[in-house]
N, C-alpha and C positions, 0 to 999 in steps of 0.2 A: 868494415866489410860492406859493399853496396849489394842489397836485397833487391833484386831481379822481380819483375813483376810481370807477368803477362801484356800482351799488349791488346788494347780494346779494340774487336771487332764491331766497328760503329755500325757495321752492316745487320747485324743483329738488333738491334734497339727497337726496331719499330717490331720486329716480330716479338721479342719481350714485353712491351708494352702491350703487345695487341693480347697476347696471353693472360696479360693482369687484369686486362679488360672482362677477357672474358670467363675467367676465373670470377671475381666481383660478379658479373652476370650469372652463371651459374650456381652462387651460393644462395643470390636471390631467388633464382628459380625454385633450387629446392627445400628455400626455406617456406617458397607459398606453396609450394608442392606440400609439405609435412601439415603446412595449414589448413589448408582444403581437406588432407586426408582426416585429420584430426576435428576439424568444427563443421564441413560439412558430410563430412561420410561417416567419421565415427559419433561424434556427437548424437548428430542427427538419427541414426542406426539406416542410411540411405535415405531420407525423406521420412522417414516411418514416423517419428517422435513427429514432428514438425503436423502430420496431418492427424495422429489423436492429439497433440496440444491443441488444434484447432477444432476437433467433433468436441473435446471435452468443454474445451469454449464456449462454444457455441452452445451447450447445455446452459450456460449462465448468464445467455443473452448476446455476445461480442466475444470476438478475438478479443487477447491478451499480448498477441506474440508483436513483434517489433523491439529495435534496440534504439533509444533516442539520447540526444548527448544535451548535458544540462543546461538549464538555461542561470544554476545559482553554484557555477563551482566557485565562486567568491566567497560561499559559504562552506566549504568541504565538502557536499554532496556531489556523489558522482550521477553517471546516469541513469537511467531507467530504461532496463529489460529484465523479463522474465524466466523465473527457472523452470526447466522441465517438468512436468509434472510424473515423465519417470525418476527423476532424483528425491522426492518428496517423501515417498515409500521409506526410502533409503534411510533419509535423515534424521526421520521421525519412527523409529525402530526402537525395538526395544531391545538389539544389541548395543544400542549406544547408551543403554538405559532412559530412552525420550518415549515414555509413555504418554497419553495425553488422556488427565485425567477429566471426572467429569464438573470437579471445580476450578480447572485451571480457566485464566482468563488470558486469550491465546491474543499475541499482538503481533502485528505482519511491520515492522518498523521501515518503510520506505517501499510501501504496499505496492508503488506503479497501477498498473490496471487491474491490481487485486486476483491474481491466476491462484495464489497461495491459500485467499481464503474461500477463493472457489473448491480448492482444493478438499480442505475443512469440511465448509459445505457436506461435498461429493460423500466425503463419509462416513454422512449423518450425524456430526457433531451438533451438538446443540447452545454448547460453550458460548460465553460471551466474546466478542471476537473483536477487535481493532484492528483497523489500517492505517498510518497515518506516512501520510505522503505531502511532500513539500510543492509539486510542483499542481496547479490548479487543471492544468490541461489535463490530466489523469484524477485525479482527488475527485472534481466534479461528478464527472459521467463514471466514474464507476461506485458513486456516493447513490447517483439515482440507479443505477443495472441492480444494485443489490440495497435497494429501499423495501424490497419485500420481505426481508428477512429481516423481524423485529432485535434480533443478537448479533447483527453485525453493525457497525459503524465505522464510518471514514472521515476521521480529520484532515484538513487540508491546517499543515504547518510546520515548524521547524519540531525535528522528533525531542531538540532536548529539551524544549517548553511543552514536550504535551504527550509523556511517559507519564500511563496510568499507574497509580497508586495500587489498585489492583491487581496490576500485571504479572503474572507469575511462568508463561514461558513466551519469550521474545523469538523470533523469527529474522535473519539479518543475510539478506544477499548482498554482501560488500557495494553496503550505500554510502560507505564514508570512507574520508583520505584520515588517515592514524590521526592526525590531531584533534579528530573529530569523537571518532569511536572512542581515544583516550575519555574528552568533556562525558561521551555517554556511559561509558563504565561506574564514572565516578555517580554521573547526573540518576541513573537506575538507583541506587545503594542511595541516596539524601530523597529519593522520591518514593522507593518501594519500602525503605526502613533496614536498618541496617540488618537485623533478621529474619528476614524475606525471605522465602522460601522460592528461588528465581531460577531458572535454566534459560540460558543463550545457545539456539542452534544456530552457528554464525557457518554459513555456506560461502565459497570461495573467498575465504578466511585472510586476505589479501594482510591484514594487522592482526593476526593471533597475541602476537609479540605482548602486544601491550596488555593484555588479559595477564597473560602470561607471566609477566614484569611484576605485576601486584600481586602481594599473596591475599588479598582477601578473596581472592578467584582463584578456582580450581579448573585446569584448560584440561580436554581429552579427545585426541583424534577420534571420528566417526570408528567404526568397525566395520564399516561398513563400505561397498567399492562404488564411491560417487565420482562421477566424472570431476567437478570440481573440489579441491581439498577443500574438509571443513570439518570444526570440532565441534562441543558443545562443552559451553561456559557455566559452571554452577559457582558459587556462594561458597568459600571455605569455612568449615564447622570449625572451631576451638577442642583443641583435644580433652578430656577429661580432665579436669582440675586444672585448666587454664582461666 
């Protein structure tokens, strides 16, 4: 039996293709459509975030805000920009159980221009406070902005050579690619000791996964409604009689 086929309207092609065309064009359109409305309208709350991140700044000497691309991703580190300082509330809540006590020794791990422990600062923490940041273009100038303040300090270096022994809650704006954050999981627990009393509030949590993966860490979404997903990493306890 010979199967009968339509016969091709060659006349049509070019108006099909021009359709595909502009199909492809329109899903661009509204995919930077959804982008705009989501990083700079809702992000931003219309401008509003963007002009207190900058009065609040400006309390500590200099803007903070900018997004700059690295100059050591041969190393795992991504770039440097700063988190809102309306999501800081959020993260550091005591639904998420992230109290900040007044012996915890707070460390900003890929600090940037330090907005985080401006943040600190703002209030009235007295806490001993680290920043350590890899690139020197930032580590420097925000090493002297907050040389006034005898309980803060800014390392300029790679974070898995220069996690304080003291450090008991970390601070993490997805400054690393997973094969990185894996080294620091491991590199915290042989530096802080294996019974450390540690909390990770890992903000736009890009590698939870790998937290996640090892059960000496215990992973738990915020509670809380942050623009960026992010959990907080504790230290798993041994159960009774283990």
């Amino acid at each position: 039996m010979t199967r009968l086929t339509a016969p091709i309207d060659e006349s049509r092609e070019p108006f099909q293709a021009l359709r595909r065309g502009l199909g492809w064009r329109m899903r661009a359109v509204r995919g930077w459509v959804f982008w705009f409305y989501r990083m700079q309208l809702v992000k931003t709350r219309c401008g509003l975030e963007l002009l207190r991140n900058y009065l609040f700044d400006r309390q500590f000497g200099s803007s903070c805000g900018g997004a700059y691309p690295t100059r050591f991703a041969d190393t795992g580190a991504r770039g440097t920009s700063s988190v809102d300082y309306c999501q800081l509330p959020k993260l550091f809540h005591e639904r998420n159980g992230v109290m900040i006590r007044d012996t915890d020794v707070l460390v900003d791990v890929g600090c940037g221009k330090g907005r985080v422990i401006n943040w600190w600062l703002r209030r009235g923490l007295h806490n001993k406070m680290i920043g350590i940041e890899l690139d020197d273009r930032f580590a420097a100038p925000t090493a002297e902005r907050l040389r006034q303040f005898p309980n803060v300090s800014i390392v300029c270096g790679n974070a898995l050579e220069n996690i304080p022994p003291d450090g008991t809650l970390f601070f993490l704006f997805n400054p690393f690619t997973a094969p990185i954050v894996a080294a620091f999981k491991d590199r915290v627990i042989e530096v802080c000791g294996e019974a450390a009393d540690v909390t990770i509030v890992y903000s736009l949590c890009a590698h939870a996964e790998v937290f996640r993966n090892d059960p000496r860490w215990v992973v738990t979404s915020v509670q809380t409604k942050t623009f960026w997903p992010a959990v907080v990493i504790r230290r798993a306890r041994p159960l009774p009689g283990e």
